[in-house]
C-alpha positions as CSV (number, residue, x, y, z in Angstrom):
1,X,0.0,0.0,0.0
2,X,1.6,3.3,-0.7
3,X,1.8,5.8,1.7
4,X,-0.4,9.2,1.2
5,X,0.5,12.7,2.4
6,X,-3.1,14.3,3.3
7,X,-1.4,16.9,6.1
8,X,1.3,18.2,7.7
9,X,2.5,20.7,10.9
10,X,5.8,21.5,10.8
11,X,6.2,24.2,13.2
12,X,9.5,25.6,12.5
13,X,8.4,26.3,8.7
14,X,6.4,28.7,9.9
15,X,2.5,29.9,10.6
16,X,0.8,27.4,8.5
17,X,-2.9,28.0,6.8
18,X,-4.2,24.9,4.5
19,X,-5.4,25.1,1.3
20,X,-7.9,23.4,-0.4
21,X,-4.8,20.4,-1.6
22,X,-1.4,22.8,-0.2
23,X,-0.3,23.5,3.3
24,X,0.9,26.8,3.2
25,X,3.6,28.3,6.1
26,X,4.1,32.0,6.1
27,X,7.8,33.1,6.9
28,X,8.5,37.1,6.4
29,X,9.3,37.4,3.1
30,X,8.6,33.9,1.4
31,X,5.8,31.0,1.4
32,X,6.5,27.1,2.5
33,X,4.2,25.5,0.0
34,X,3.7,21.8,0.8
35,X,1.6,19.9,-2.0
36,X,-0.8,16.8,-0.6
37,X,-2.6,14.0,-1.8
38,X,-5.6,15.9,-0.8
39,X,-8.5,16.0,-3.9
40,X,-10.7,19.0,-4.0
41,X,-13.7,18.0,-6.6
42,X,-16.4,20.3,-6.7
43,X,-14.8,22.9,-4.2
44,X,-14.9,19.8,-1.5
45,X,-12.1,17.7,0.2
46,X,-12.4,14.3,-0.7
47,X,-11.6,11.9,2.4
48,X,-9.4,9.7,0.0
49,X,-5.7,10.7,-1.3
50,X,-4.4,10.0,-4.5
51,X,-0.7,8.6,-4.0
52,X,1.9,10.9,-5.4
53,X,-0.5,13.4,-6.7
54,X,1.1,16.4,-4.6
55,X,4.5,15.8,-5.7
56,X,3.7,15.1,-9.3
57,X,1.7,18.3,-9.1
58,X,4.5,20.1,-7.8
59,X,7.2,18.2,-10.3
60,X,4.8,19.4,-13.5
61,X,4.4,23.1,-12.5
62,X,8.5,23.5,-11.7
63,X,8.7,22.2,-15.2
64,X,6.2,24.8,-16.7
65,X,8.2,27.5,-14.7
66,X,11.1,26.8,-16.4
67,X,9.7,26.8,-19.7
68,X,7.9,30.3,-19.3
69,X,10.2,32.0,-17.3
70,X,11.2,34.4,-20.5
71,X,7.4,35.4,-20.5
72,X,7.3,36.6,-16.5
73,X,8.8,35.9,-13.5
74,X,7.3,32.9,-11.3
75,X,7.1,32.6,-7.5
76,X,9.7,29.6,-7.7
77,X,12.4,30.4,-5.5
78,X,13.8,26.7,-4.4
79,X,12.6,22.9,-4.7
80,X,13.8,21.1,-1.8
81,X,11.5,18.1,-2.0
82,X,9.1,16.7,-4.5
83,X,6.4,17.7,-2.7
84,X,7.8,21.3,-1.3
85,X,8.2,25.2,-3.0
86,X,9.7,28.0,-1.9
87,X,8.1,30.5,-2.9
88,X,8.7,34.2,-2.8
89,X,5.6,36.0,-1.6
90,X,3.6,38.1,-3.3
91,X,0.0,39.7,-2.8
92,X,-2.6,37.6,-4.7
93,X,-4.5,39.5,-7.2
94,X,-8.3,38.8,-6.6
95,X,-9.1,36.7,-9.9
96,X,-7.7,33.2,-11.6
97,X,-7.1,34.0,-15.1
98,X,-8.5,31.1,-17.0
99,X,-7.7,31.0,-20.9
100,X,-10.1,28.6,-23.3
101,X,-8.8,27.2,-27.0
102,X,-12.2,25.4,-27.1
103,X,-15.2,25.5,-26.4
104,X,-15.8,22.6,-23.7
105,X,-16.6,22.1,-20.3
106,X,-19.0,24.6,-18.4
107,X,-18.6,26.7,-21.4
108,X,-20.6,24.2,-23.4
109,X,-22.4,23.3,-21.1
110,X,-23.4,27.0,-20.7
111,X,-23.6,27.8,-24.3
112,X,-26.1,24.5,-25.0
113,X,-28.9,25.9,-22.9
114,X,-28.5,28.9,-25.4
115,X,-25.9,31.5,-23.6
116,X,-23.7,33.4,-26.0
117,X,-21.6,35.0,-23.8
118,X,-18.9,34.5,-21.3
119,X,-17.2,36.5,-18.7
120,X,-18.0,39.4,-21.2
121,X,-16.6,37.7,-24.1
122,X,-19.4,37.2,-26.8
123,X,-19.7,33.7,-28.4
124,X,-20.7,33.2,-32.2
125,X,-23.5,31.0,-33.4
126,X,-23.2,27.5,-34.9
127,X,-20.3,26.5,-32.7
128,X,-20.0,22.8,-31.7
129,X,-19.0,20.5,-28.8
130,X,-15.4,20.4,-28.3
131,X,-14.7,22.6,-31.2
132,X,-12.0,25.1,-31.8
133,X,-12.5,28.7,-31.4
134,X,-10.7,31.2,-33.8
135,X,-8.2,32.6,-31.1
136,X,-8.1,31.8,-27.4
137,X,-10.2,33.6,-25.2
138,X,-10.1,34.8,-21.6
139,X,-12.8,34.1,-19.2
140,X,-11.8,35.5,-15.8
141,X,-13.7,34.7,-12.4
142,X,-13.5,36.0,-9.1
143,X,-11.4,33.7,-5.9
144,X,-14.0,31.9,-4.0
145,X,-13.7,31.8,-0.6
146,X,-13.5,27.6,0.3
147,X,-16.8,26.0,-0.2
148,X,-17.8,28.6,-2.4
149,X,-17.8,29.1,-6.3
150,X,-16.0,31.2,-8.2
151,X,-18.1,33.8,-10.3
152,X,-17.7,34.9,-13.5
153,X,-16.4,38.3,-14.3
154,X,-16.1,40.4,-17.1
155,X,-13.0,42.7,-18.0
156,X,-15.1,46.0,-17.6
157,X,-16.5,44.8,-14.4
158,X,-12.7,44.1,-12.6
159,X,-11.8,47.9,-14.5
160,X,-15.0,49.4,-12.3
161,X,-14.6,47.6,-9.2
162,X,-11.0,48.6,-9.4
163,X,-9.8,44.6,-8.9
164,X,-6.8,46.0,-10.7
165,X,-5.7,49.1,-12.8
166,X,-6.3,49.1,-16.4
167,X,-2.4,49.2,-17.8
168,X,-2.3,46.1,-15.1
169,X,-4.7,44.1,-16.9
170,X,-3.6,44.8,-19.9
171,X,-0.1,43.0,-19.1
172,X,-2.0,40.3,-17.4
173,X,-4.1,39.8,-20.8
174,X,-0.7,39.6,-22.7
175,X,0.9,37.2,-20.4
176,X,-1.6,34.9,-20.0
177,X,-2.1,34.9,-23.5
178,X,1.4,34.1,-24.3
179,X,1.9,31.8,-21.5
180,X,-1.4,29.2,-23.0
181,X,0.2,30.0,-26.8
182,X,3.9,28.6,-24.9
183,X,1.4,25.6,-23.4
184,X,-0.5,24.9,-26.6
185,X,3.2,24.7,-28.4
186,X,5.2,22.5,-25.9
187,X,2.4,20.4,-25.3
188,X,1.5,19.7,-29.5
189,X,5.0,18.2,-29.2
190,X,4.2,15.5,-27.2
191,X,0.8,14.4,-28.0
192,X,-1.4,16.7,-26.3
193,X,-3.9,19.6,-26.3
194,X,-4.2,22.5,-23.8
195,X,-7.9,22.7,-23.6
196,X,-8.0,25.5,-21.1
197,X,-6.3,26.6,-18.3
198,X,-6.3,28.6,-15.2
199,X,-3.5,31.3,-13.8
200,X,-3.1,32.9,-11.0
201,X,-0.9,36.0,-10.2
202,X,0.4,38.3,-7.6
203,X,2.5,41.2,-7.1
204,X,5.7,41.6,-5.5
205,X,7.1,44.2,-3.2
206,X,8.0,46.4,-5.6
207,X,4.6,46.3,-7.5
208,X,5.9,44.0,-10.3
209,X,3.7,41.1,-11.4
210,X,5.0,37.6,-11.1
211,X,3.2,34.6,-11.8
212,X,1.9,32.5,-8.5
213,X,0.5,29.2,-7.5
214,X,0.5,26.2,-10.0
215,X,1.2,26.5,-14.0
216,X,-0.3,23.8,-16.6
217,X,-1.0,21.0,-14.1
218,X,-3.7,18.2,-14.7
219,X,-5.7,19.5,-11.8
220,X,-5.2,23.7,-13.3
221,X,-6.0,22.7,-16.6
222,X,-7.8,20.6,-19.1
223,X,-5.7,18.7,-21.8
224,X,-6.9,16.0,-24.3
225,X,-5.1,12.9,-26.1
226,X,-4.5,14.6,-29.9
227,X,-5.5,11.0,-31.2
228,X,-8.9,11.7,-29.6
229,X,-9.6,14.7,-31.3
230,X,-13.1,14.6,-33.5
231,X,-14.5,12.1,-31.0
232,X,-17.5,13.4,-28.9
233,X,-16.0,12.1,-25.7
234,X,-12.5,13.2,-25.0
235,X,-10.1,11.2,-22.8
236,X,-8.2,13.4,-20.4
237,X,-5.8,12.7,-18.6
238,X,-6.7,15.3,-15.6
239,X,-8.6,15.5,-13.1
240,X,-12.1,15.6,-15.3
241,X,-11.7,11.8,-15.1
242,X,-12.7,12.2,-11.2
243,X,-15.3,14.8,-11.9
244,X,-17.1,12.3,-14.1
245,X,-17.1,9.7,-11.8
246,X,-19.0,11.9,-9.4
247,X,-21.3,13.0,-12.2
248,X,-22.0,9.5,-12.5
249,X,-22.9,8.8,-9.5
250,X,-25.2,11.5,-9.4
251,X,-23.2,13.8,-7.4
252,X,-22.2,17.4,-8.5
253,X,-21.4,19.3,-5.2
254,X,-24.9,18.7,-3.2
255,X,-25.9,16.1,-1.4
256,X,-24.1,13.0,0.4
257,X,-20.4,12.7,-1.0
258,X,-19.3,9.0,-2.5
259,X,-16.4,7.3,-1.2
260,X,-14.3,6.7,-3.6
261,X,-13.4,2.9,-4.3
262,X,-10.0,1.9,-4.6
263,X,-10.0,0.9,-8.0
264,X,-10.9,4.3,-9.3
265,X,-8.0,5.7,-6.9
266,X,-5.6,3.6,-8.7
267,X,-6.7,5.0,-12.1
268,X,-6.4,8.0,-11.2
269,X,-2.7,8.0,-9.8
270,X,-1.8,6.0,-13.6
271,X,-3.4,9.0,-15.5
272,X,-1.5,11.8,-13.1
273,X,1.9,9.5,-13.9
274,X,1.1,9.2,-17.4
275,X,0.6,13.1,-17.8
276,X,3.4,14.0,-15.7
277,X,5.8,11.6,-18.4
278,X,4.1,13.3,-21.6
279,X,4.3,16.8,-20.3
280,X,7.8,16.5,-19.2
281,X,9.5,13.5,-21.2
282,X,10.4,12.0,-18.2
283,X,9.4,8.9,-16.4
284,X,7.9,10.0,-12.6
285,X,9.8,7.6,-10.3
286,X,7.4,6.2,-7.7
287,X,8.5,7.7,-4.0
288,X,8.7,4.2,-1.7
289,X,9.3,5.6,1.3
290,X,6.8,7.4,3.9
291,X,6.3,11.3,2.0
292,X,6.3,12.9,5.7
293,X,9.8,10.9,6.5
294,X,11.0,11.6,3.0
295,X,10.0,15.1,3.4
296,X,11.3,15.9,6.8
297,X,14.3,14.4,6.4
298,X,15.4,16.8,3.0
299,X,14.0,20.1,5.2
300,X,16.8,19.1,7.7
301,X,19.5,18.3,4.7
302,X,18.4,21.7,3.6
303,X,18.9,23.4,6.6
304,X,15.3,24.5,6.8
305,X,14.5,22.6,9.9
306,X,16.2,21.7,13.0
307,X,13.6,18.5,13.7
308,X,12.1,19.4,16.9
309,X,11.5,22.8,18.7
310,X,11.0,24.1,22.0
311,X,7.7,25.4,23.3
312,X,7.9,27.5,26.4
313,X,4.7,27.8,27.8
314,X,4.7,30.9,30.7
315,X,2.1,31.2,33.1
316,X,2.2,35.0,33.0
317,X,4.2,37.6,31.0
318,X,5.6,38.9,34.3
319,X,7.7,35.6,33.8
320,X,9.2,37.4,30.9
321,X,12.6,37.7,32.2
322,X,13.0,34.1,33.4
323,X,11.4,32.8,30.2
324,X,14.6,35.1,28.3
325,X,17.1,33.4,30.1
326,X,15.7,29.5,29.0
327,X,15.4,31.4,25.1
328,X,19.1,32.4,25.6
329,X,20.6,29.1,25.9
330,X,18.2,27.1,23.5
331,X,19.7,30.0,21.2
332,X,23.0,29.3,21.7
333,X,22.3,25.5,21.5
334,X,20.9,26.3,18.0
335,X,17.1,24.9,19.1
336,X,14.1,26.1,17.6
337,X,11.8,27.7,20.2
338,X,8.2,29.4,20.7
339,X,7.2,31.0,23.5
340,X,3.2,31.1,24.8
341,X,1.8,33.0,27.5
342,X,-1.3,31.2,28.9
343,X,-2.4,30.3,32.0
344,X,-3.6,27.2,33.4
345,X,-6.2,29.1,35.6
346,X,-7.1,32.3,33.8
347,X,-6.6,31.1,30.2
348,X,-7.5,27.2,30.3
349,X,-9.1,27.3,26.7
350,X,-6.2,28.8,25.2
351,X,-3.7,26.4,26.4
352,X,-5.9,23.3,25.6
353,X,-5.9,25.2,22.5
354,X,-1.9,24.9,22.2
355,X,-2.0,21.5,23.3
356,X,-4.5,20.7,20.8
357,X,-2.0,22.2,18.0
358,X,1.4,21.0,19.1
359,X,0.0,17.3,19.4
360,X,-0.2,16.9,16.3
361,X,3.3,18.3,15.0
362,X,5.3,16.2,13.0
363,X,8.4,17.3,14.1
364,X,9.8,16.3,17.7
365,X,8.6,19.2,20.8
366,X,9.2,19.5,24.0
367,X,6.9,22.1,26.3
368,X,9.1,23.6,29.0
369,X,6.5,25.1,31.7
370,X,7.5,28.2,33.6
371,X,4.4,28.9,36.3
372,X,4.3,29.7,40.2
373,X,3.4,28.5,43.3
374,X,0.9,25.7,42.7
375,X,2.0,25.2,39.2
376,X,-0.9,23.7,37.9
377,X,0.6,24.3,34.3
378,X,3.0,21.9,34.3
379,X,0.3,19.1,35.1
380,X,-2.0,20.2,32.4
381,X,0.4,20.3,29.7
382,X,1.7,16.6,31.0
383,X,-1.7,15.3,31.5
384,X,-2.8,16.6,28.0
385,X,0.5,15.2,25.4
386,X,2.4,13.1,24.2
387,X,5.3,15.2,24.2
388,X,8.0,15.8,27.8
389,X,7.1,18.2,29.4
390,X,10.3,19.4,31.6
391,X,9.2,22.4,34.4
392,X,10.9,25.1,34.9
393,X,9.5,27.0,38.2
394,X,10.8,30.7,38.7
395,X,10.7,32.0,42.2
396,X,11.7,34.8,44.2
397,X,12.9,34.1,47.4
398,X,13.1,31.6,49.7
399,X,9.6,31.1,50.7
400,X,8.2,30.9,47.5
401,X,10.6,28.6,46.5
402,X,9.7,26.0,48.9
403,X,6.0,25.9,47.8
404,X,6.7,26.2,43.7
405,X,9.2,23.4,43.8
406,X,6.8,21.2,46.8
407,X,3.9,21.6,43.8
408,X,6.0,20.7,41.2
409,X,7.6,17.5,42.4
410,X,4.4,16.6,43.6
411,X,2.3,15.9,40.8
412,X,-0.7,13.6,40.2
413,X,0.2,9.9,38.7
414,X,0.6,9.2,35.6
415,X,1.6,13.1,34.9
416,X,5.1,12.6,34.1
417,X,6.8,15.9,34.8
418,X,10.3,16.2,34.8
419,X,11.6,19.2,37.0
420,X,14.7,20.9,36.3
421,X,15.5,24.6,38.6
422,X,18.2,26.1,36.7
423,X,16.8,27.7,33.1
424,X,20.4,26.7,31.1
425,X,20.0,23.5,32.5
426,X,16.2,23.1,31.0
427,X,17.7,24.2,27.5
428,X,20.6,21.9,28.0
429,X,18.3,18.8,29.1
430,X,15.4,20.3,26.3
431,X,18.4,19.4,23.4
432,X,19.7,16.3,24.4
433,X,15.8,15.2,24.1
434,X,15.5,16.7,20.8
435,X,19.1,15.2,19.6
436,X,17.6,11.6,20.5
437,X,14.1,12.0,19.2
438,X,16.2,13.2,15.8
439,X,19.1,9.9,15.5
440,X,17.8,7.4,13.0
């Protein structure tokens, strides 16, 4: 059975957000974009994975980059595993750019019930199913939020919302044109059509327009099988194959959502390998080993990650200064750290909250608890992971030194608290834990 890759939390990449199918983790100036298995049909999240599909995915788009790189400037700033981009980031413009050949799909669909127009664009009479239109068309639509649709817009209506300027569209127009003509061109070569496809673009810092997200994959585009062509059903090799199963099963976004059986899983990883080797000329070699080992282990050869990280919970912010000293140290021992002010009393909800998040990183933690006098941190967090939790009381004299470190050593059973007084020593003890957890 291969192994899937439906989520991750990696916690030193970053402040992560999912997408629909990508994890994305925010650092300043540039975006962690980890591709899944995940399969979004009908703006839903399919329970199933398809094996491979994120790093294919990823594999075709880096490929498309390259070749269009003379037209604009992509997003693309590294590739450190099949599944990963870093990318630099930009502000996403508020509309997917889609660009049409033919007239297919929803636009025939559309068109059959006797609509001649789309997105602004007006349509001729006497067209036919799957037919060619004279030049390539653009059919913009506004970014749905998730579970929504995307709406078609016209060009005059993004000029008078003010979307985007009109000497911005203009470029946009010209790219995306010349980036489907680049598609159509590459793609003739090896046997296939670009049907249609959808862009995406952003700006950068200094107001210049650079391409974003995916380019020419099987799940951003349509393509058909040039052998096929002049039959009224197409074979594609995308993701329309799953969005026909659903059809037949009388399912189109509404309603109770079919599990998907295994054999139709299977075909659909072949088609996603087969497309990847005719888009690219190269044979996709199947990835063996567990995608979240594979991938954790080429952030660390890539100096991205450490493999574990610190979380210093504090009881209050007046612990501040204590809480600097245990930071210092994990600093200087090169360990990743976060620090979270929450108590167990005041501001229960917010550390179950934590808990909640940090249980299910995939990289090693350890919590080091810094709270007073009865400490009931320390037991929570213990009580409430997986992970050691090592305490760290602070105190300020005598007095209340004898009752933090009495509540501390004297926790409930089966809350396995380790208690360590000096702060460099809870740093020292907090790397040798995440050294062990990291030896293969």
């Amino acid at each position: 059975m291969i192994k899937t890759l439906n989520r991750t939390f990696i916690p030193e990449l970053g402040t992560l957000r999912r997408g629909k199918v990508r994890d994305i983790y925010e650092q300043n100036d540039r975006l962690i974009l980890v591709a899944s298995d995940r399969v979004s049909v009908f703006d839903y999240i399919l329970e199933e994975q398809i094996p491979n599909k994120g790093a294919i995915l990823t594999g075709i788009s880096n490929y498309w980059f390259e070749q269009t790189k003379d037209i604009i400037e992509n997003h693309l700033i590294a590739h450190p595993d099949p599944s990963i981009v870093v990318a630099k980031k930009c502000q996403p413009l508020p509309i997917e750019v889609i660009v049409r050949g033919y007239i297919t799909g929803s636009m025939w669909r559309d068109y059959a019930e006797g609509k001649r127009e789309k997105s602004g664009v007006a349509l001729p009479e006497g067209l036919e199913k799957n037919q060619k239109l004279e030049a390539a068309i653009l059919t913009p639509s506004t970014k749905a939020e998730q579970g929504e649709h995307d709406e078609d817009i016209s060009r005059e209506e993004i000029l008078k919302r003010g979307l985007v300027s009109e000497e911005l569209w203009l470029e946009i127009e010209r790219v995306a044109l010349a980036l489907y003509a680049r598609g159509q061109e590459l793609c003739a070569k090896n046997n296939l059509i670009l049907v249609d496809t959808k862009y995406e673009f952003g700006l950068d810092q200094d107001g210049k327009l650079i391409l974003i997200d995916e380019i020419h994959t099987p799940d951003s585009s349509r393509f058909w099988l040039a052998g096929d062509r002049g039959q009224e059903e197409l074979k594609s090799p995308d993701k329309e194959y799953l969005r026909q199963w659903f059809l037949k099963q009388n399912y189109s976004g509404s309603g109770d959502l079919p599990r998907l059986p295994q054999e139709v899983i299977d075909e659909a990883a072949r088609r996603y390998l087969d497309v990847y080797s005719q888009i690219t000329g190269k044979d996709f070699s199947a990835l063996e080993a567990s995608p979240l080992e594979r991938m954790l282990d080429n952030l660390k050869h890539s100096k991205m990650i450490r493999g574990g990280v610190a979380v210093i919970l504090a009881g209050s912010e007046s612990d501040a200064p204590f809480v600097q000293k245990i930071q210092a140290k994990l600093e200087e021992l090169s360990v990743a750290n976060q620090v979270i002010y929450g108590s167990a009393h005041k501001n229960t909800q917010q550390v179950m909250r934590t808990l909640d998040l940090f249980n299910q990183s995939d990289e090693a933690i350890v919590y080091i608890t810094v709270a007073g006098r009865s400490n009931a941190l320390s037991g929570v967090v213990a009580a409430n992971t997986h992970w050691p939790v090592i305490a760290c009381p602070p105190f300020k004299d005598y007095s209340d030194y004898a009752v933090n470190i009495h509540s501390t050593l004297q926790m409930p059973s089966k809350v396995p608290t380790l208690t360590v007084i000096d702060p460099a020593n809870a740093a020292l003890a907090t790397e040798r834990i995440l050294r062990i957890a990291n030896r293969k």
